[in-house]
Each structure stands twice: as structure tokens, then as C-alpha cells.
N, C-alpha and C positions, 0 to 999 in steps of 0.2 A: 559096488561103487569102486572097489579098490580096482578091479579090470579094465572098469571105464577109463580111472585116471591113468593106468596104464599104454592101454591103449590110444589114448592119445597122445601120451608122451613120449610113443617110439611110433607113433604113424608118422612123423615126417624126420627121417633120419637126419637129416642134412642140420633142416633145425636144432634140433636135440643135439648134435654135436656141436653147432657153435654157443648154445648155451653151456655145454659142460666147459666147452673153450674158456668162455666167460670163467663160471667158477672156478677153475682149476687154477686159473693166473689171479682171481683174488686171493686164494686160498693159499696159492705160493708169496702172494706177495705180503700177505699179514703175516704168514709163517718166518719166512725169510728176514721180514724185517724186524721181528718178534724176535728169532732166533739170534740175527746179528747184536742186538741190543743186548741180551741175555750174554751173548759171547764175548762180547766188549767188557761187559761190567766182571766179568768172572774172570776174564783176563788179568784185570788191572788188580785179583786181589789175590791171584794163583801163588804167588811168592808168599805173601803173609799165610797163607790157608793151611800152604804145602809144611809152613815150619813145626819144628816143633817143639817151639817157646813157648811158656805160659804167657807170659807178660814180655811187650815190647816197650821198653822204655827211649823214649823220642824229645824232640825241641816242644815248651807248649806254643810253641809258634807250627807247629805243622801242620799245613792243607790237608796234603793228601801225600802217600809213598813218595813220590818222587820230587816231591815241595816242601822242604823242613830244614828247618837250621840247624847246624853241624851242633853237634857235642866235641867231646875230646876223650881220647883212648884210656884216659884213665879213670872215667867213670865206669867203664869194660873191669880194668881191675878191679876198683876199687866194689861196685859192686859184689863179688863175689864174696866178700865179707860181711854184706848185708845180714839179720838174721832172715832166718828161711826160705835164702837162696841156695841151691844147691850147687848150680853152672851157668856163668855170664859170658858172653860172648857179644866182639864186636861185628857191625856190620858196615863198610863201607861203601856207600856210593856215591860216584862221579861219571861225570860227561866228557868224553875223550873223543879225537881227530881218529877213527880207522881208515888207513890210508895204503891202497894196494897199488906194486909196480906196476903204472901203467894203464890205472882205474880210476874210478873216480872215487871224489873221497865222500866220505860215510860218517854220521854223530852216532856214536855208541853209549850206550848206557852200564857200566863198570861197575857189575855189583862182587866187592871183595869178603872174604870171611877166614875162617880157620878150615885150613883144607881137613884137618884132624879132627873140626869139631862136631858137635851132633843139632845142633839146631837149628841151623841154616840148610833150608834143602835146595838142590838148585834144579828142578824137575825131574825128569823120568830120565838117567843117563841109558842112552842108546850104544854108544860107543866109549870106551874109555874109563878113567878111574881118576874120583874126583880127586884123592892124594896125589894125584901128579901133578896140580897144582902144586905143592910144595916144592919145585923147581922151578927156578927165575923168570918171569915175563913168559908163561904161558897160560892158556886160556879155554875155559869149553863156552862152547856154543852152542846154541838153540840151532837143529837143525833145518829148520825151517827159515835161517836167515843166511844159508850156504851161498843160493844166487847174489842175494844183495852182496853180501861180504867179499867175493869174489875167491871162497873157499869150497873146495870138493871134499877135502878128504883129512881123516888126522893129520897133522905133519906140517899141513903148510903152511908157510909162514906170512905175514905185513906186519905192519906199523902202525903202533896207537902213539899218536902226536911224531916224538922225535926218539921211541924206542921201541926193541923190535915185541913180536908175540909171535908165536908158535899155536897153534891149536891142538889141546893134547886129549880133547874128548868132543863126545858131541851129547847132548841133552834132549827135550822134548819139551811138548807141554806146561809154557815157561814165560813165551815174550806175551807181552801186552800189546795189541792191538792200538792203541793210543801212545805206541810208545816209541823210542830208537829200539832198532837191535840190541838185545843185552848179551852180556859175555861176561863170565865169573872167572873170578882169577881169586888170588890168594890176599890176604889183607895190604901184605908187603907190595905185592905189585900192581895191585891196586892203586896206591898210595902213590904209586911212581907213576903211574898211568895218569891220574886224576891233575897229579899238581907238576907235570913234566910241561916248564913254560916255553912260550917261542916270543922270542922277543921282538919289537917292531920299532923301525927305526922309519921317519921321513928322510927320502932321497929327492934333493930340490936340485934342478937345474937350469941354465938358462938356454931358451932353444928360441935364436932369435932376438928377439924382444921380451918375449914372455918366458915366465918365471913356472916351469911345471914341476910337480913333486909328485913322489909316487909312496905308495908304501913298502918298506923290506922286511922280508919276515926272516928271523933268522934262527936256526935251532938255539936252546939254553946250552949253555959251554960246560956246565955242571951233565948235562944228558949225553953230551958227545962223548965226553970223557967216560962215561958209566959204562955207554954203547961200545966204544972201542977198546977197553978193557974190561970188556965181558963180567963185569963183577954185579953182586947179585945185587937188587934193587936194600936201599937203607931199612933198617928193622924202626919200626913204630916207637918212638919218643911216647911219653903220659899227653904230653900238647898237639899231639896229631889228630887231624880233626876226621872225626865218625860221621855215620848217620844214624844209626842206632845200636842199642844194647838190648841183644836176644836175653832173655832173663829163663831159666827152668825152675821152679819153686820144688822145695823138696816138700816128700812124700806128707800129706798130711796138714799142707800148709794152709793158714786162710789167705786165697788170692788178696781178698779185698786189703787187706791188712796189709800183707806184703810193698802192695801198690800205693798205699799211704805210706810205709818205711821210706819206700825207695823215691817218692817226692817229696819226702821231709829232708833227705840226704842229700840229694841233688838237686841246688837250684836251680829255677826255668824250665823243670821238665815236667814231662807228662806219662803216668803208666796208662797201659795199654793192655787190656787182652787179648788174645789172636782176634778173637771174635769181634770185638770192641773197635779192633783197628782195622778191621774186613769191614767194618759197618760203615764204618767213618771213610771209608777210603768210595764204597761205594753209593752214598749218598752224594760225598763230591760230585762224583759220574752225573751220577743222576739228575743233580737237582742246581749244579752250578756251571753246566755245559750246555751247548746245544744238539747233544749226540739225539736223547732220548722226545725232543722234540720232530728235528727230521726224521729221524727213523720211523716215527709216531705218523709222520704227516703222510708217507709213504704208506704206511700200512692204512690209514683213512681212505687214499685214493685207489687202492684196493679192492674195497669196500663199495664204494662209490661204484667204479668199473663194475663191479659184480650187480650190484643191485640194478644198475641200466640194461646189461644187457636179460638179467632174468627176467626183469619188469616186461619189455618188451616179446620177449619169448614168451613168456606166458598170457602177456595181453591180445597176441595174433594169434595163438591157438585158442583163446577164449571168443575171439572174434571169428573166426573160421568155422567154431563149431557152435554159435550160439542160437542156430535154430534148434539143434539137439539138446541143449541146456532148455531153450524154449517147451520143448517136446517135454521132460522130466518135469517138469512145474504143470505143464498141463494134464500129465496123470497123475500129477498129488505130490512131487519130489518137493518136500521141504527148503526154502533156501541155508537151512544149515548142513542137509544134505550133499546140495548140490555144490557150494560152498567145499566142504570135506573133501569133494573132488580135487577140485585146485590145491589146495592145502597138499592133498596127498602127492600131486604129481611135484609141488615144490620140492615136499622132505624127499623125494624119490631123487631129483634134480643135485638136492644138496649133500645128499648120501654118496651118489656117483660121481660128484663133483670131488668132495670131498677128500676120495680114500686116494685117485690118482694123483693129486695136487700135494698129497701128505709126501707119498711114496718118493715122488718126485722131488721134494724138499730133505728127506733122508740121503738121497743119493748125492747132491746138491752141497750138500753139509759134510758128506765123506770125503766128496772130490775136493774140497778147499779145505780141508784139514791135510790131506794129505799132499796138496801138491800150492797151497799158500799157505797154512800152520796157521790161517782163521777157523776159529770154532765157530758154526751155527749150531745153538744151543738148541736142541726144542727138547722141553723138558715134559712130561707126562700133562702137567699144568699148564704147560703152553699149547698141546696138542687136543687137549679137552676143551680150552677157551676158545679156540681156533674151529674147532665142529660147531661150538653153541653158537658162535659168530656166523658159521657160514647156515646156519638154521636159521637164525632169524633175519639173517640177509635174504634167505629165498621163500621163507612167510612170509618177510615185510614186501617183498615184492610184488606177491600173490594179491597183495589187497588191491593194487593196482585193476587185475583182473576180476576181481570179484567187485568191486564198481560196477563194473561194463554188466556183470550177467545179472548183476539186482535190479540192475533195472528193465529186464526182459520181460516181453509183456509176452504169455504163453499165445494168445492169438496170434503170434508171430508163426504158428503152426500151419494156421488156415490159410495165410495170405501167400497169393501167388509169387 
């Protein structure tokens, strides 16, 4: 039986290739849309994952990473005095103007820290050394946002709002897909990045009859002065406002314990485990966006696509050859037999479907890693759901054809 199904499944080449057509583009677009999902959510949690805090202490008002209400620098201090904290560390971020000679301008995401310290990681550095942060208004970048930024190389320099930045490394493995561009800089200049204002003034005139007004934007006078005597960005007051406190518990410590100290100490906040705040961050994703719904809807019409065209492929070969299926009934071929046939040429269908549609999604996932710094995730778990999907897409379509031959009447032999 297994030659029969064989042999019908490459007697008309032409056919058999627009069915594997078929599965291969559901098979990349379940994958695809499977993996962009997976890359998205693991994006948005790479910073929290990468660190290495025990405990992230944040606003209890916080959504998600990039949605939470400031603290103040001196819970960073003060912290460290906690019992069975070892090393506290601030983390700041803000949303800044990157703005290049002659380019267009750009919303950056400003995540600042202690160039010195250990708990803040800012991805895989590629180029560069994160302690050169610790000189004024300079910045690493994720290299994968060189195009956008209008930057090639170390050294070059623009503008976050109305002061300058230098880029003094390059990163990896870092930005978020759902996000701006990020760029790490130092706490200090951070701080001056984040709150460096441009003030706006209405300019009314009269042209005519009518009364037109425009708006003027104009640098802060406090930033000009900082800019044109090159002096280094202001050092952190206790009232400067954070995003969070990386926390490191010493050796030995009870997390859970810890985490109650340090919200009994500080008002309105919330402790945080790495883990705890990777959960939290990507449930938001998940379940309060509409990422994993399209993406979803995508990967069904996939699905869809694949099961028409198999259906049909296998209902025209069930039809072309159903005096021979005829013929097998009327020497005694069981219909669970004959049945077995189809089935067999499906999983044969779904197996060579299958392995070029994977290979093809590897390669797919490489090239936009490396030449857009999107992750397509396909994780062992995505890659095994995605076979069992494309199997019972091509049984479930099999039944289609197996209708058609149950009801074969074997006299279909004799008749002219």
C-alpha cells in the first residue's frame, strides 16, 4: 500500500509541486508569524532578563518597562542600607529628540545607569567599552539602529534635543521591536538628555486682515550655556527623578523577605523579581495589545491556504484514480485499507512540505537579524507545533478525499 500511495503522489509532478507550494507558504506563514510573535515578546523583556538584579524595585503604578512612574535618586541611595541588600543601583529612563545634521528627526528611548556599575547590562557590546560612558554626553547604540540614526561608525556625532552626543560603542541584541531606538548613556547624562527643555512661545501676526500665529520653538538658555561651555552634564540631586532601583541581595538572603523590607521602606513602590518583572512585562504584550491577535489571524490564514489547496490536490488524484481504488474493493481491499492510502500520501505531502518551509524560515529569521536586528524566534517548541499543525492540516484534508472513494461502488470495474 505504502508504493501505491507513493506512486500516485509523484505520478503527476506538476501537481505535487503546487501542493508542496501550497504547504510550504502555510508552513512559513504559521512559522513566521509564530516566530515574529515569540521575537516581539522577548524583545520587550531582553533588558530586564539580560540584568543582573535580583530584585527591581519600581512605581506600584507600573504597566509595563517603559510605563511607570518616576521614583527619586535617593531611594537608589538609600536603599543600599536596606538589610540584605548588598548593591543598589539607579536606572533611568526617558524619551529624547535624536536629531541629525541635515536628517530627520528621531524619538529615542534614554536608558542611563552607572557606567561603573554591575547590574545593568546594556546587551552584547560589539564595539566599544561600556566605561566610556563615564565621559559627557556620549552614548552606545544598538547596532542595528545605525540606518535609522543616521550613524555608521564610533565617533559620530548629533543631537538629543538641544545637546550634543558622540557615540562611543555599539551594542547588540538590546532594542525592542515595539519600541524607539534605545541608547545608553550614563545616569548624568542621561538626566540631561531626558529633562533638557525647548521652550515654545506663540508668534501672532497680522497679515492683512487676519490675525495668524505660529508656534516658536526655542532651545532652554540653561542648555546653550552648558553646550557652549562644554561643561559636563549636572551630577544627580536625592530629588532627581529615576525609573528604577536594580537591587542585588546578598549571599544567602530570603528574596521574598527582602522584597517586603524594601516596600515597607519605600512608599508606593513595588518589588520585583527579574523574573517576576519579565512576566509582568510580557503578559502586558500579550494579553493587553493587539500584537498577538494579528499575528494569530495571520498564522490561521495560513492554515486556511494550506488546507484548500491540499484538499483539492488530493480530491483530483482521488478522482483520477477512482476506478483503481474501485478495482482494490473489488478484490477484497478493506475501506480502512484503502483509506491508509490517502492518509499515507498526505503525511508523505506534509513531511516534504514541511522540512523546505522550516529551512526556509531559518534562513528568513537570519537575514532580518542581521540586516533589520528583528528576531524571528522559532524555538524547538514552535518548530514541533508547527510539524503537528502541518499533519493534521494534510489528514484533515485527506477526509475530504476519502468521502469521494467511500462511496465507490467496486462495479465501477465492469462498467464501460
Amino acid at each position: 500500500m505504502v508504493s501505491i500511495a507513493r506512486k500516485n503522489l509523484f505520478e503527476d509532478i506538476p501537481r505535487f509541486l503546487v501542493a508542496q507550494a501550497g504547504i510550504m507558504f502555510a508552513v512559513s506563514l504559521v512559522t513566521i508569524q509564530t516566530g515574529v510573535f515569540n521575537g516581539v515578546i522577548r524583545s520587550t523583556t531582553t533588558l530586564v532578563e539580560n540584568s543582573r538584579a535580583d530584585i527591581w524595585l519600581a512605581s506600584d503604578k507600573m504597566v509595563q518597562l517603559e510605563l511607570t512612574q518616576p521614583l527619586i535618586f535617593d531611594y537608589a541611595v538609600r536603599a543600599r542600607k536596606v538589610e540584605g541588600v548588598r548593591r543598589a543601583e539607579a536606572l533611568l529612563q526617558g524619551t529624547a529628540r535624536w536629531n541629525v545634521p541635515n536628517g530627520k528627526l528621531n524619538v529615542v528611548k534614554v536608558y542611563g545607569f552607572p557606567p561603573n556599575g554591575r547590574l545593568f547590562v546594556p546587551g552584547d557590546m560589539v564595539k566599544g567599552n561600556v566605561k566610556s560612558l563615564s565621559n559627557p554626553y556620549t552614548a552606545i547604540v544598538d547596532k542595528s539602529n545605525l540606518k535609522s540614526l543616521k550613524i555608521k561608525k564610533i565617533g559620530d556625532s548629533a543631537q538629543i534635543g538641544s545637546l550634543p552626543v558622540q557615540v562611543v560603542g555599539l551594542t547588540q541584541n538590546t532594542q525592542s521591536v515595539v519600541s524607539s531606538s534605545f541608547i545608553f548613556t550614563s545616569l548624568e547624562t542621561a538626566n540631561a538628555y531626558a529633562n533638557a527643555s525647548v521652550t515654545t512661545n506663540v508668534n501672532c501676526t497680522w497679515v492683512g486682515e487676519q490675525l495668524q500665529c505660529r508656534n516658536v520653538y526655542e532651545k532652554d538658555v540653561d542648555a546653550k550655556k552648558q553646550q557652549s561651555a562644554n561643561e559636563p552634564p549636572p551630577k544627580l540631586s536625592l530629588n532627581t527623578p529615576i525609573s528604577y532601583v536594580l537591587i542585588q541581595a546578598q549571599r544567602g538572603q530570603n528574596i521574598r523577605q527582602l522584597k517586603k523590607r524594601l516596600e515597607a521602606t519605600f512608599p508606593e513602590t513595588k518589588a520585583y523579581t527579574t523574573k517576576e518583572l519579565s512576566q509582568k512585562i510580557r503578559i502586558y504584550w500579550q494579553q493587553s495589545t493587539g500584537i498577538g491577535f494579528i499575528l494569530g489571524l495571520g498564522a490561521g490564514v495560513g492554515v486556511i491556504v494550506g488546507v484548500v489547496i491540499v484538499g483539492q490536490i488530493l480530491y483530483s488524484a482521488v478522482a483520477d484514480h477512482i476506478k483503481e481504488f474501485g478495482t482494490l474493493k473489488a478484490m477484497g481491499a478493506s475501506n480502512r485499507v484503502i483509506y491508509g492510502v490517502i492518509i499515507e500520501q498526505a503525511l508523505w505531502m506534509a513531511i516534504l512540505g514541511y522540512i523546505p518551509g522550516m529551512l526556509l524560515c531559518y534562513g528568513l529569521g537570519a537575514w532580518t537579524l542581521a540586516t533589520q536586528g528583528i528576531v524571528i524566534l522559532i524555538t524547538p517548541l514552535t518548530a514541533v507545533g508547527v510539524f503537528g499543525i502541518t499533519v493534521l492540516m494534510c489528514v484533515g484534508s485527506a477526509l475530504f478525499a476519502i468521502q469521494k472513494v467511500s462511496k465507490v461502488d467496486p462495479a465501477i470495474v465492469f462498467k464501460a
